[in-house]
C-alpha positions as protocol buffer text, in pm:
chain_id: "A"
residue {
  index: 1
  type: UNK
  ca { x: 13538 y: 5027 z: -9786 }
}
residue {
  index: 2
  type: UNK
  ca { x: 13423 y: 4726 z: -9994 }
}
residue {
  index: 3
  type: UNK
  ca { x: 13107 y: 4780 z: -10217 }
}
residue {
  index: 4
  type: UNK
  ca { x: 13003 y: 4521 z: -10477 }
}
residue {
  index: 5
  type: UNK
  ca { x: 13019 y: 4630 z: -10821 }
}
residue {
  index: 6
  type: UNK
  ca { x: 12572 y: 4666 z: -10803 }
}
residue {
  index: 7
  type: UNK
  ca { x: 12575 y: 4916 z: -10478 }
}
residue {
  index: 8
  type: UNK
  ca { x: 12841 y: 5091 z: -10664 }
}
residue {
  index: 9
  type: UNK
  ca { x: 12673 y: 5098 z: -11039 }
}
residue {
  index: 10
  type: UNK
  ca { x: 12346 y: 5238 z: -10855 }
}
residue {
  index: 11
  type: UNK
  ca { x: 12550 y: 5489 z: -10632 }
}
residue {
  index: 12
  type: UNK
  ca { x: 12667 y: 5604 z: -10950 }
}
residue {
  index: 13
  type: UNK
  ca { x: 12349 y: 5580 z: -11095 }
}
residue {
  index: 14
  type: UNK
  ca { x: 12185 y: 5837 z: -10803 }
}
residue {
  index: 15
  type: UNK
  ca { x: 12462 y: 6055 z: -10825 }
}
residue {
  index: 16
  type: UNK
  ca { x: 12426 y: 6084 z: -11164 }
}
residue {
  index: 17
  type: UNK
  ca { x: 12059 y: 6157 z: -11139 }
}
residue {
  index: 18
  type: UNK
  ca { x: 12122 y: 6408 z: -10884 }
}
residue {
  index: 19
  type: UNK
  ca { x: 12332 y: 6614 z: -11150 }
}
residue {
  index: 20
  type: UNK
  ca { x: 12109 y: 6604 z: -11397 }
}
residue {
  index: 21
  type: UNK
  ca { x: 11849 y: 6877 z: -11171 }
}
residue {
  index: 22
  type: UNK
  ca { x: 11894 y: 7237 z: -11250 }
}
residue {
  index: 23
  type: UNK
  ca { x: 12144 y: 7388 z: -11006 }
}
residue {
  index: 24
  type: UNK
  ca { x: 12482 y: 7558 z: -11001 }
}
residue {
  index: 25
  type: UNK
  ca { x: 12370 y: 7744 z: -11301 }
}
residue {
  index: 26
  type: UNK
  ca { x: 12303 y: 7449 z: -11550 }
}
residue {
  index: 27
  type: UNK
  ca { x: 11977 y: 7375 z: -11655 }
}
residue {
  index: 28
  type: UNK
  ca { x: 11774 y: 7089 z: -11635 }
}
residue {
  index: 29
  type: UNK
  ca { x: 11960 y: 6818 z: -11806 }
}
residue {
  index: 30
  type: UNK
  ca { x: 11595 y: 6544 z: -11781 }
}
residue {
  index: 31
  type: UNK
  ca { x: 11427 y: 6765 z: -11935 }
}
residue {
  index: 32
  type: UNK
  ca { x: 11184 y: 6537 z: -12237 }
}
residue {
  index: 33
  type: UNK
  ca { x: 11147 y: 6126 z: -12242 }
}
residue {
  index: 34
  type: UNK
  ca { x: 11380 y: 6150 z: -12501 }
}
residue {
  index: 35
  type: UNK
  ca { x: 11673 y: 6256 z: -12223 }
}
residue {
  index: 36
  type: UNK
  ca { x: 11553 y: 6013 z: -12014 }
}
residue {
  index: 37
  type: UNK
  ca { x: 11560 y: 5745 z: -12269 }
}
residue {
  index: 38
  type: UNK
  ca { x: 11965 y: 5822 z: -12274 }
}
residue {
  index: 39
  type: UNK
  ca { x: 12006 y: 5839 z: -11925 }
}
residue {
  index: 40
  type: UNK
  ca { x: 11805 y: 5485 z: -11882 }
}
residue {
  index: 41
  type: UNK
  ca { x: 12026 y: 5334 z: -12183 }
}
residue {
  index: 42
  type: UNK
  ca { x: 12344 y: 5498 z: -12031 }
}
residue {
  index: 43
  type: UNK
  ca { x: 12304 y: 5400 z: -11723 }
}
residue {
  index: 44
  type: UNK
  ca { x: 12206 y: 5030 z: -11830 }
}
residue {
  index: 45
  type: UNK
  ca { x: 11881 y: 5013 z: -11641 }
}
residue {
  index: 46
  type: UNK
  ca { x: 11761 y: 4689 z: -11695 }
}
residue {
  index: 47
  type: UNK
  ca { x: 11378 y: 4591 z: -11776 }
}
residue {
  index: 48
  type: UNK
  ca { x: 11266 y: 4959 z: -11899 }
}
residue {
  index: 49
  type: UNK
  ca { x: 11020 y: 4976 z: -12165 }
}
residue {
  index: 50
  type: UNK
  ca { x: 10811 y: 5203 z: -12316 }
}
residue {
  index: 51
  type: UNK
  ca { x: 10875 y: 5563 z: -12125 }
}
residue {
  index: 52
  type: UNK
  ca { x: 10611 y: 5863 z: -12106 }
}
residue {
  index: 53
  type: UNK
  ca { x: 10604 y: 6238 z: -11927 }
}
residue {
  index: 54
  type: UNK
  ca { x: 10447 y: 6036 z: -11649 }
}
residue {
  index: 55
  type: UNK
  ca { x: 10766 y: 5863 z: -11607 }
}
residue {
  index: 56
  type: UNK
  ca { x: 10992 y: 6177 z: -11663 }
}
residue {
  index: 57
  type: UNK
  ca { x: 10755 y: 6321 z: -11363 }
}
residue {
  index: 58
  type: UNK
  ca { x: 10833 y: 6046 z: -11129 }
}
residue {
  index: 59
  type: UNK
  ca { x: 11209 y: 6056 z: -11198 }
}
residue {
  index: 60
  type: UNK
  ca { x: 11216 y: 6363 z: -11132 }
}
residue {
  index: 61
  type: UNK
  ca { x: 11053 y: 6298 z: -10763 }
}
residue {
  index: 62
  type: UNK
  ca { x: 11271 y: 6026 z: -10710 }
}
residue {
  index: 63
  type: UNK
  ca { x: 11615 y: 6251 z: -10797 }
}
residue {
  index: 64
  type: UNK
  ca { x: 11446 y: 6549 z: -10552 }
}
residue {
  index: 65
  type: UNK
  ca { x: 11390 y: 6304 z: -10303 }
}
residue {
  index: 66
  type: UNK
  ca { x: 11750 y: 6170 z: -10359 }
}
residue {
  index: 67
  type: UNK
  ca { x: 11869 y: 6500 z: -10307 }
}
residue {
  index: 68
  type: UNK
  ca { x: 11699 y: 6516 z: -9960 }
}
residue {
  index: 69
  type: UNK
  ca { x: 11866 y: 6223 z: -9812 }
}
residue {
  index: 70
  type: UNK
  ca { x: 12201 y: 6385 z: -9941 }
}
residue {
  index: 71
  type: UNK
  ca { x: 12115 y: 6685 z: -9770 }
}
residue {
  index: 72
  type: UNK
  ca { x: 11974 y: 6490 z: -9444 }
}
residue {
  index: 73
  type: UNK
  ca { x: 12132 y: 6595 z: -9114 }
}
residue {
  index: 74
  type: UNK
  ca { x: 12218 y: 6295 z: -8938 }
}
residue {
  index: 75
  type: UNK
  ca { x: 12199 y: 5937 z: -9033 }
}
residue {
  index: 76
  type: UNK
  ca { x: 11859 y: 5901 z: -8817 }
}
residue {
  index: 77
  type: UNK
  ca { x: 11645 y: 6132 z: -9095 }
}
residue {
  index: 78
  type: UNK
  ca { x: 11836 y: 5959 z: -9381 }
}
residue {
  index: 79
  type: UNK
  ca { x: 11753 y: 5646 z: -9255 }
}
residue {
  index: 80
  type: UNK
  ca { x: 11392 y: 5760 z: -9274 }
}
residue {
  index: 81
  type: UNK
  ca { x: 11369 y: 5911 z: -9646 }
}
residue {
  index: 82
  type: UNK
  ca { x: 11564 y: 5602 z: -9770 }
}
residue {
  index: 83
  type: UNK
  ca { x: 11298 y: 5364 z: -9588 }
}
residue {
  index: 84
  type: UNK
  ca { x: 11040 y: 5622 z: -9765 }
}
residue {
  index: 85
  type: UNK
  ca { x: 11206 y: 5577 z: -10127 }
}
residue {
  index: 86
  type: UNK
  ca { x: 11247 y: 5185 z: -10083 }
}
residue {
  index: 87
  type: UNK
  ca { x: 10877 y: 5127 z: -9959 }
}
residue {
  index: 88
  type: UNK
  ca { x: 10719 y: 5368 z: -10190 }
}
residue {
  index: 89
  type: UNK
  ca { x: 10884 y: 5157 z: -10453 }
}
residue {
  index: 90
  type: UNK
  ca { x: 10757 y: 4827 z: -10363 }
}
residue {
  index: 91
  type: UNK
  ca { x: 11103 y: 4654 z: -10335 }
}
residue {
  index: 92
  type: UNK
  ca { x: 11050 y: 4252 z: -10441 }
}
residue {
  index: 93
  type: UNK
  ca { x: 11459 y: 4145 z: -10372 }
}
residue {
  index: 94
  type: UNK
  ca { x: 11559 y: 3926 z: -10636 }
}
residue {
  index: 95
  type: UNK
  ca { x: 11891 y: 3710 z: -10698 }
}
residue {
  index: 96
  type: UNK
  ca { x: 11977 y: 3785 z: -11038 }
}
residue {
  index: 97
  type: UNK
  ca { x: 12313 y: 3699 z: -11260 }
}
residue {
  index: 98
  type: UNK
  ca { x: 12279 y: 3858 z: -11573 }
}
residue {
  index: 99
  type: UNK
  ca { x: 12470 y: 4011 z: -11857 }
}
residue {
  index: 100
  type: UNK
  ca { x: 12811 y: 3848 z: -11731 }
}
residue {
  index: 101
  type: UNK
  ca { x: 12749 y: 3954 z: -11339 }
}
residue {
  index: 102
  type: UNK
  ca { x: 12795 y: 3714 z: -11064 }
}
residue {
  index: 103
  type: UNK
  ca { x: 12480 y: 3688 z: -10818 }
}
residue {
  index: 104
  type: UNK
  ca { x: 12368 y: 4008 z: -10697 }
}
residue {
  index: 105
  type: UNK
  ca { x: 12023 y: 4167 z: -10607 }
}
residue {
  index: 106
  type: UNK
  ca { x: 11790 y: 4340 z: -10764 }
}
residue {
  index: 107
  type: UNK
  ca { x: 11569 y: 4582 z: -10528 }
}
residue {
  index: 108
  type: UNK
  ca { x: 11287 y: 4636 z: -10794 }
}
residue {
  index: 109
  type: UNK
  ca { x: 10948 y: 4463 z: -10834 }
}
residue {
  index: 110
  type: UNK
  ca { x: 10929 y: 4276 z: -11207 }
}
residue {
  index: 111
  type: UNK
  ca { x: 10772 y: 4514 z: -11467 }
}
residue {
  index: 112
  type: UNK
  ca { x: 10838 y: 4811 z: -11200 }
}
residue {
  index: 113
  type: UNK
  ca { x: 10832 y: 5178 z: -11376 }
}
residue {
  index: 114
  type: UNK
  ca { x: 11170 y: 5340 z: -11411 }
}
residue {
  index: 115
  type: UNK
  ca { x: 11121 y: 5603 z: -11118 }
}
residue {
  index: 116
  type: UNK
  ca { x: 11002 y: 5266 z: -10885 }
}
residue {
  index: 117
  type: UNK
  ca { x: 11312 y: 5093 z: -11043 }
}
residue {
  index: 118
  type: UNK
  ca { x: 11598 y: 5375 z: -10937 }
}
residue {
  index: 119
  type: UNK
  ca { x: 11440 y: 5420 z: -10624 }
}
residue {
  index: 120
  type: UNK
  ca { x: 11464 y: 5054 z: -10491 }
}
residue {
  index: 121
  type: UNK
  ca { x: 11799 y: 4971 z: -10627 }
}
residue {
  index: 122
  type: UNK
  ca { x: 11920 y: 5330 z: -10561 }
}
residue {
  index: 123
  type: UNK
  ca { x: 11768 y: 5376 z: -10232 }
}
residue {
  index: 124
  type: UNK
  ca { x: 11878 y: 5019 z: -10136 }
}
residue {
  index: 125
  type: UNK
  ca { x: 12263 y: 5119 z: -10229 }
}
residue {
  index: 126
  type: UNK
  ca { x: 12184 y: 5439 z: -10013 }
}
residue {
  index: 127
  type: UNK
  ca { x: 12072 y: 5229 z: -9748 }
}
residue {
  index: 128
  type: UNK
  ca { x: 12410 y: 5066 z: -9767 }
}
residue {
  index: 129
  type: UNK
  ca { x: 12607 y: 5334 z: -9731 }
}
residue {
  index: 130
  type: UNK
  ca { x: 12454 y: 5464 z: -9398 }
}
residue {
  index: 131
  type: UNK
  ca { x: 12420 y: 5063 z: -9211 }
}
residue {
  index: 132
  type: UNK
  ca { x: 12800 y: 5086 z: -9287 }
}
residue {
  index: 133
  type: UNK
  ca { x: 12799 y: 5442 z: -9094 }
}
residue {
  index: 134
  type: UNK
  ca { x: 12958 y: 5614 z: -9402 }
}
residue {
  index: 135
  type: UNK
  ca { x: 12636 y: 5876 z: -9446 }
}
residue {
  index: 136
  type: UNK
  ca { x: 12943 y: 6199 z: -9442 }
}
residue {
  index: 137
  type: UNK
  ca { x: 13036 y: 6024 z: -9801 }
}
residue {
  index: 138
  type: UNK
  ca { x: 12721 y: 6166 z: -9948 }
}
residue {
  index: 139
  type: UNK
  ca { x: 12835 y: 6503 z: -10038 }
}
residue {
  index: 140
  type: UNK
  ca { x: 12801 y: 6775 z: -10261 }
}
residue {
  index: 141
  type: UNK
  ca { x: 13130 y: 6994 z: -10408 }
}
residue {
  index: 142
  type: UNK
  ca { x: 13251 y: 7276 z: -10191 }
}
residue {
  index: 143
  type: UNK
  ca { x: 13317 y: 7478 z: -10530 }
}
residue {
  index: 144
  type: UNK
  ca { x: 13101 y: 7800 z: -10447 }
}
residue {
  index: 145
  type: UNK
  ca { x: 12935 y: 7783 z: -10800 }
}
residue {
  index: 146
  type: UNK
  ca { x: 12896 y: 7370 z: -10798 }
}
residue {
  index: 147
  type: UNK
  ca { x: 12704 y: 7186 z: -10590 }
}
residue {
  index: 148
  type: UNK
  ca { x: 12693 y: 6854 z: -10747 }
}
residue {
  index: 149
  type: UNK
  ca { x: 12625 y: 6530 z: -10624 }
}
residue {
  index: 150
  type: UNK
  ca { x: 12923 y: 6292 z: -10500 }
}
residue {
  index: 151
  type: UNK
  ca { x: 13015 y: 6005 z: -10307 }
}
residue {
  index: 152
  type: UNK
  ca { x: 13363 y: 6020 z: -10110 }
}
residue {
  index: 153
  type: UNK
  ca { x: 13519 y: 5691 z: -10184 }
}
residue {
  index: 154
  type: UNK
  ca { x: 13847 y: 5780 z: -10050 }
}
residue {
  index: 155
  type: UNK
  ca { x: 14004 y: 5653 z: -9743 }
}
residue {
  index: 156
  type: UNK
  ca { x: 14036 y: 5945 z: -9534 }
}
residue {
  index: 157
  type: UNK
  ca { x: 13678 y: 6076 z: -9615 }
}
residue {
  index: 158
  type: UNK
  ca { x: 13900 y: 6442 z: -9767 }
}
residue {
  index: 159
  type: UNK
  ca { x: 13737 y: 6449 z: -10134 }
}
residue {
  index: 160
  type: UNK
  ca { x: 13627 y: 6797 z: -10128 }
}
residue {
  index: 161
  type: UNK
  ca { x: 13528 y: 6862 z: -10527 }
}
residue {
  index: 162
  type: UNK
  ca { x: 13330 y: 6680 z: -10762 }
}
residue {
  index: 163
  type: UNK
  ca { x: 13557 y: 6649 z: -10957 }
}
residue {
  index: 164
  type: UNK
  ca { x: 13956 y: 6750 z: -10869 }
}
residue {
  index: 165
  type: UNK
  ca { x: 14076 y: 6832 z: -11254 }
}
residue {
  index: 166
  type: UNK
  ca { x: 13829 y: 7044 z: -11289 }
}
residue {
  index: 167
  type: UNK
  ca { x: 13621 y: 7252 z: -10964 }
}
residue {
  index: 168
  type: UNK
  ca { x: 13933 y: 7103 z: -10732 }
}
residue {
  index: 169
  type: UNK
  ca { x: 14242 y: 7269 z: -11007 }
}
residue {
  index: 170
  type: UNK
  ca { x: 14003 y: 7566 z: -11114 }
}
residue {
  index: 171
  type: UNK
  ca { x: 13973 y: 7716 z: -10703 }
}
residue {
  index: 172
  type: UNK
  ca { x: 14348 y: 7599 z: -10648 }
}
residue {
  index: 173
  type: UNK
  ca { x: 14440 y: 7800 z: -10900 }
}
residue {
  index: 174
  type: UNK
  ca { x: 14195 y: 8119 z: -10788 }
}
residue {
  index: 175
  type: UNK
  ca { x: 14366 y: 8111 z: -10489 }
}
residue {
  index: 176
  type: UNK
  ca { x: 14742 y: 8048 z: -10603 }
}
residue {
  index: 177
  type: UNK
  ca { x: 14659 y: 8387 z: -10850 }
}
residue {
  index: 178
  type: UNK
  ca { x: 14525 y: 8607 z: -10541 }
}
residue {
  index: 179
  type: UNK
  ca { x: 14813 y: 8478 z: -10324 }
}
residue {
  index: 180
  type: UNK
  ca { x: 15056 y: 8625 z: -10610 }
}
residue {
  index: 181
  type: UNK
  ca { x: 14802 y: 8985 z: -10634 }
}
residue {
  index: 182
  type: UNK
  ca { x: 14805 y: 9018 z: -10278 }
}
residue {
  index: 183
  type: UNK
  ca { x: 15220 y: 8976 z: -10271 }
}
residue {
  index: 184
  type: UNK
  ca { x: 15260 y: 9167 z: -10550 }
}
residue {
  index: 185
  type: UNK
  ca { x: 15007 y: 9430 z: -10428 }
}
residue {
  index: 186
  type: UNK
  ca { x: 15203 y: 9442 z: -10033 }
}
């Protein structure tokens, strides 16, 4: 599956988003402007200025209502919280080609808030994901005491874990142990 390098730095961006929310026993990771600050400046999120608990607020919608269309059921309720996110935004396409990047587009209105900013660009890369009928790559990791947000980039659609070092080797080796207890045990 081809993705240009924007759909992929704003399905990166969403999934990162996502695992910032309090779940799987971590705590809320967005918690002040000052944490968003980082996550705007880490993330590279282009024509952000001055942010507020307002803004904090309405990330925090936007990364809930990311998590829904994660969590959708079929591509036909997906298709209708991403067209929720993107119009809610007030999505202005624009051809842009900054900071070294060929042409690519930008979903977001000029001077758009933060929250309005990752939903448009993020929604739209959503968006792209389920016209190119890959909606079963939005997942979350099977590790019982996980959860977090992933996209399945590999070719057989089998990534299971966020992340295989650590939730994929962690439950390998859970099992491998209680195989060896159980044979040692019988």
């Amino acid at each position: 599956m081809l993705i240009p390098h924007d759909t992929r730095t704003a399905l990166d961006t969403v999934v990162d988003l996502m695992n910032t929310a309090p779940e799987g026993g971590r705590g809320e990771e967005l918690g002040d402007v000052a944490s968003l600050y980082a996550f705007v400046e880490n993330h590279q999120v282009s024509g952000v200025g001055e942010l507020d608990v307002q803004d904090l607020r309405a990330v925090h919608d936007v990364r809930r209502r990311f998590a829904q269309v994660f969590a959708a059921a079929d591509p036909r309720t997906a298709a209708g919280l991403i067209n929720q996110l993107v119009a809610a935004a007030g999505t202005t396409p624009q051809l842009t080609d900054h900071d070294g990047y060929d042409w690519h587009v930008h979903y977001f209105a000029p001077g758009a808030s933060v929250a309005d900013h990752l939903a448009a660009d993020c929604g739209m890369a959503l968006a792209f994901i389920l016209v190119a009928g890959e909606l079963e790559r939005l997942r979350r990791c099977e590790a019982p005491d996980c959860g977090r947000a992933f996209v399945d980039l590999s070719r057989n659609r089998s990534r299971r874990y966020c992340d295989s070092r650590t939730c994929g080797n962690r439950l390998h080796v859970a099992a491998y142990r209680a195989r060896r207890k159980e044979a040692a045990a019988g």
